[in-house]
C-alpha positions in Angstrom: 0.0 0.0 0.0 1.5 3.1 -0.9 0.2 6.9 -0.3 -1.5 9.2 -3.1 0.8 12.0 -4.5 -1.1 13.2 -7.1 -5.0 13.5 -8.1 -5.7 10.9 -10.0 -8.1 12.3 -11.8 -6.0 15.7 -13.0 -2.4 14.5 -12.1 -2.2 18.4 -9.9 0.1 16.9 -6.6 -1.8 16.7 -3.9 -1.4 18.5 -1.0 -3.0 17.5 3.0 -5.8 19.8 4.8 -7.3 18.9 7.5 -11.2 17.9 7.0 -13.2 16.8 9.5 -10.8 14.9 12.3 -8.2 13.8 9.8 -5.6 15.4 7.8 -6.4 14.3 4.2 -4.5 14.3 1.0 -6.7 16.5 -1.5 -6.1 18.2 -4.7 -6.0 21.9 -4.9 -7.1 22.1 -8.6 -10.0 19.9 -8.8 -10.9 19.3 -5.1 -10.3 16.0 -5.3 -10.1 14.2 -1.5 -7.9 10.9 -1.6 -9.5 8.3 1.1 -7.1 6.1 2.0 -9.9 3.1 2.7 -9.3 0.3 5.3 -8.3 -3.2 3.0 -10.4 -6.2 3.0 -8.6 -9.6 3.8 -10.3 -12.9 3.8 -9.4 -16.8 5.1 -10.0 -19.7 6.4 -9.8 -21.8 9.7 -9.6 -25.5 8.6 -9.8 -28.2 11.4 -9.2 -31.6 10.6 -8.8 -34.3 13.3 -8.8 -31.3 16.2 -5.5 -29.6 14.3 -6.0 -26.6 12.1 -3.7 -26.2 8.7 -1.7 -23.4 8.7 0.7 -22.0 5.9 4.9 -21.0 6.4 4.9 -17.6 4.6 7.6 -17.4 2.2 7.2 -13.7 1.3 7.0 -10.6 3.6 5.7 -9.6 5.4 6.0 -12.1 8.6 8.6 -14.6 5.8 9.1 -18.0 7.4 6.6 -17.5 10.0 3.2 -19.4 10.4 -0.4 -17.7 9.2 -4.2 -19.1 8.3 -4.6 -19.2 4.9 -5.5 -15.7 3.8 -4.4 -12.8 2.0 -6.4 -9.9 0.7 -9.8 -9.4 -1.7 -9.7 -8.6 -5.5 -11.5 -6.4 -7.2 -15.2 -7.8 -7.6 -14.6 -10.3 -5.8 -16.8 -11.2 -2.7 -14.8 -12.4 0.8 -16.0 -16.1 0.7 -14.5 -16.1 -3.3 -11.4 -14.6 -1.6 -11.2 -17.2 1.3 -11.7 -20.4 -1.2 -8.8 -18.8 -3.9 -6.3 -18.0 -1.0 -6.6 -21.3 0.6 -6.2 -22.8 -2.7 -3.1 -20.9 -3.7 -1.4 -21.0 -0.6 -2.3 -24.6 0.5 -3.3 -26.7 -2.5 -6.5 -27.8 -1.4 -10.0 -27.2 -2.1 -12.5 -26.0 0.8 -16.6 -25.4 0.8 -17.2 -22.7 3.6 -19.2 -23.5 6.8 -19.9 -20.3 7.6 -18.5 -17.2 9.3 -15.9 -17.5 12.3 -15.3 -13.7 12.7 -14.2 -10.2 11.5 -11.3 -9.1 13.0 -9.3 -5.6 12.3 -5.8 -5.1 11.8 -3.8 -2.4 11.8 0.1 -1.8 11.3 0.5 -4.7 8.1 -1.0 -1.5 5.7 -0.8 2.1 6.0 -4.7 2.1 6.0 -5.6 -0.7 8.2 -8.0 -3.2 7.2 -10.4 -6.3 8.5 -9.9 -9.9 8.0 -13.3 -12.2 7.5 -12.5 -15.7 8.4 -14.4 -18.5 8.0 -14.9 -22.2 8.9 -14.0 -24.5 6.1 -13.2 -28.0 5.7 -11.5 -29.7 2.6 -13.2 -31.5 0.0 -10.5 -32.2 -2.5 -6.6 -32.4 -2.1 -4.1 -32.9 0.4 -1.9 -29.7 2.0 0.8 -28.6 -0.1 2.5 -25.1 -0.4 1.7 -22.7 -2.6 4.1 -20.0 -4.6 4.1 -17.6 -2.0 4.4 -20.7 1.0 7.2 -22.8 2.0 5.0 -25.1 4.1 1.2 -26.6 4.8 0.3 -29.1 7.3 -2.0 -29.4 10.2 -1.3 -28.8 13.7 -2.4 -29.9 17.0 -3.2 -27.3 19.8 -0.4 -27.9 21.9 1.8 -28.2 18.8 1.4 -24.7 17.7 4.3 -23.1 16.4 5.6 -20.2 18.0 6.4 -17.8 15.7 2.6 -16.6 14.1 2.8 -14.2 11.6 0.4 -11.5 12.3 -1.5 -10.6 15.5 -5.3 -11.4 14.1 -3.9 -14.6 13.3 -2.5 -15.3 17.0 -5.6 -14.2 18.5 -7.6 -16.5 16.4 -5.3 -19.7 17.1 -4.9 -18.7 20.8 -8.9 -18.8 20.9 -9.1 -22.1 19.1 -6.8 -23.8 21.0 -8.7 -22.6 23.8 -12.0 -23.9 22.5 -10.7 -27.3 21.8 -9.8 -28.0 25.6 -13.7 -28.0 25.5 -15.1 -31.0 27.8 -18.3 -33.1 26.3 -20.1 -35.3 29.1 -23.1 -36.7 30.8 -24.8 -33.8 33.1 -24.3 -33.4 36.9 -27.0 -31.9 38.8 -25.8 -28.6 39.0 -25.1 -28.9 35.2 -29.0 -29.2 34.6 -29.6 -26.5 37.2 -27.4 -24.8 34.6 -29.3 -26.2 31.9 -32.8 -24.9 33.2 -31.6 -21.5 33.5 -30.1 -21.2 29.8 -33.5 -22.7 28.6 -35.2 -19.9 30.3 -33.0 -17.4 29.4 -33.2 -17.8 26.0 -37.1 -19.3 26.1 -36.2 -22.5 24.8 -39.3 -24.3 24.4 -39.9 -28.2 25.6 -42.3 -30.9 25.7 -43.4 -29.9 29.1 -42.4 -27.1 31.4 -38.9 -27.3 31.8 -38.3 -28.6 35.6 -40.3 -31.3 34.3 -39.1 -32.4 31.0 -35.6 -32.4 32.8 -36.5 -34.9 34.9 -37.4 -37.4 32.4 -34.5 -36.5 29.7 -30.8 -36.9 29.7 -27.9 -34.2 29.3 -24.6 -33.9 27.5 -23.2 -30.8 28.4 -20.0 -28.8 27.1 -18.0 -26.5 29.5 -15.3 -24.8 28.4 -11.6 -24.4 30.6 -13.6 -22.9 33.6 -15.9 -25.6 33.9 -18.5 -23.7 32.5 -22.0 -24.5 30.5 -21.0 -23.2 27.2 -24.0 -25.8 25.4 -26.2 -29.1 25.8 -27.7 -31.6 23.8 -31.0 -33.2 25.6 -32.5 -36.6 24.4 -34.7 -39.0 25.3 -34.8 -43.2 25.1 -37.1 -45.7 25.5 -35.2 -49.1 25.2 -37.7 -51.2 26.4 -39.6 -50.7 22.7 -37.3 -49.5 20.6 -33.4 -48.8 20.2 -33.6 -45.3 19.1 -32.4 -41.7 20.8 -34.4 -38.7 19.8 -32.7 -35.7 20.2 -34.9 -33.1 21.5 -32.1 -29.8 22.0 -29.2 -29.2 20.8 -28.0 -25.3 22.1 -24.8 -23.0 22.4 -24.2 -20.3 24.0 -24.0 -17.1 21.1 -20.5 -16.3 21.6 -19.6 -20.2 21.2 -21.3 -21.0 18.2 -19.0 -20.1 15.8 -16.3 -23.1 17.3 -17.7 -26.1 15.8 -19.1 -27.2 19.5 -22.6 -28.2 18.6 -20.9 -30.4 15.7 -18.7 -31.6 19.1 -21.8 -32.5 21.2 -23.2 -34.4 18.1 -20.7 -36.5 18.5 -19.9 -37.2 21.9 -24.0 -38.0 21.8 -23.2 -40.9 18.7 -20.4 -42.1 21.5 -22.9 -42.2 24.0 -25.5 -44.1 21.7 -22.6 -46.2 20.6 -22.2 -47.4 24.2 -25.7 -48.3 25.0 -25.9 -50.3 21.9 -28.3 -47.8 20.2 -27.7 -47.4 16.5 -30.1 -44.8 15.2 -30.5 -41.5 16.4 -33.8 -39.0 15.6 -34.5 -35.5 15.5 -36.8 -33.1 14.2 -37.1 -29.4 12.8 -38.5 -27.0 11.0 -36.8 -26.6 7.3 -35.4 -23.1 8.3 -33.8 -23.8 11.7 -30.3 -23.3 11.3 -29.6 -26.2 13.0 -30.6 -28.2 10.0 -27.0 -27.8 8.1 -25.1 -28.8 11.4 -27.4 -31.8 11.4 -26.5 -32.7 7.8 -23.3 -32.4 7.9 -23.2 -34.8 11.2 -24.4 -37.6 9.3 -28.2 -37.1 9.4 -30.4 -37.6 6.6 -34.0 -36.5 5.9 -36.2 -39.1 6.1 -39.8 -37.8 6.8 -41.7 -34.8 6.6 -44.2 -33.8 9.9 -47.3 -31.6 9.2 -48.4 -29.3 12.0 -50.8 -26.2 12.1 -47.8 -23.8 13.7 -45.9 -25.2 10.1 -44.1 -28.0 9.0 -41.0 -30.0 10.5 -38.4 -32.4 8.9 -37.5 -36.1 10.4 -33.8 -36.6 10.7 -32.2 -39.8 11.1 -29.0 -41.0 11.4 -27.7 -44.8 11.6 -24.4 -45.3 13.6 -22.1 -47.3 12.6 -20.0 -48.5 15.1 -17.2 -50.4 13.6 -15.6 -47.1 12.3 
């Protein structure tokens, strides 16, 4: 990034005035006023076996250190086009986007500043391999991380994730569900029955985080005696969670659970627009009815374990 010298619309140099709170380059001819604009970056945050691929930069700035795959937006082109061509150049693989991790700014690396959009991503074709501008890509554990991170949007992202991934999945205590019943009421979470009482006939997983806190919950119910199926009545995290991949996390610590009372099929239901539909799907769940009610219509999800993966 480099700053304006002359108006590039009469070639007159420019000269700075103050306007507004800023001191501004502008052109004394035409009264032209350069804005130097913030720059648009965009990324990606792939996890694949709990590590995350990073990238070994071999071109300034931060050469030889460690970075997400990123770099900044072309003209006309639209941040999740700019995540899925970066990744691509810089790691070899292709990626489909599971949706928005965060914006983060940045200042320091440009003269203007700028924001990086990251997203969630997971491969779908290729292995890790560097790029022109990278001397490395592989994956990397959260204790593993290497030390030297290129830029400081970068560290505060991984230093999150790694944080994240010490995440705990297991059965409720008591106190959990007291836990439980309050985030249900906080965020009027609706049940079967009133809540103290469908919590005493359903089951918890919870998720706390480092602190040992409630940071999400999956309830179900079983009847064994007629059938060997779990239906999953809630799945919930906490807003500022949701973004980490923990209710993909819950989904599976519930097929562990299943797996180890010898139930093989697990049931939900929705309606079509619930967001919680593509987590579901891309969990292993397929549609396999469709429910008719007068408040609108839900979809039957079902997913068949297979234990002897």
């Amino acid at each position: 990034m480099f700053e304006a010298r002359f108006c590039p619309r009469c070639g007159a140099p420019l000269i700075h005035q103050r306007m507004g709170n800023r001191t501004r380059p502008v052109c004394p001819q035409c009264h032209f006023v350069y804005y130097m604009n913030p720059v648009v970056a965009a990324g990606t945050l792939i996890e694949k076996d709990s590590q995350v691929l990073l990238v070994r930069r071999g071109v300034e700035p931060g050469q030889g250190q460690w970075g997400l795959p990123a770099g900044y937006a072309e003209a006309g082109e639209s941040p999740e086009e700019t995540a899925i061509r970066e990744t691509k150049e810089e790691t070899g693989v292709l990626v489909e986007l599971d949706g928005l991790l965060g914006i983060y700014p940045f200042t320091g690396e440009t003269p203007s500043g700028g924001v990086l959009i990251l997203y969630r991503a997971h491969v779908t074709h290729g292995v890790p391999k560097p790029g022109d501008d990278a001397l490395e890509a592989r994956f990397f554990p959260a204790n593993a991380l290497p030390k030297e991170i290129a830029f400081e949007t970068h560290r505060q992202v991984l230093a999150e994730w790694a944080r994240v991934r010490a995440i705990l999945c297991r059965e409720a205590t008591t106190q959990d569900s007291k836990t439980v019943l309050h985030i249900a009421k906080k965020f009027h979470l609706t049940a079967p029955a009133p809540w103290e009482e469908y919590l005493k006939e359903a089951e918890l997983l919870v998720a706390l985080d480092v602190e040992g806190k409630v940071v999400g919950f999956v309830s179900f119910t079983s009847d064994l005696r007629k059938r060997a199926v779990i239906h999953i009545e809630h799945i919930f995290v906490l807003p500022n969670y949701r973004r980490w991949g923990i209710g993909t996390r819950l989904l599976g610590a519930m097929q562990k659970a299943a797996i180890e009372r010898q139930v093989h099929t697990l049931i939900t239901q929705l309606p079509a627009d619930n967001p919680a539909l593509r987590l579901f799907l891309r969990t292993g769940f397929q549609v396999c009815g469709f429910l008719a009610y007068p408040e609108g219509p839900e979809l039957l999800l079902c997913h068949r374990i297979d234990d002897s993966k």
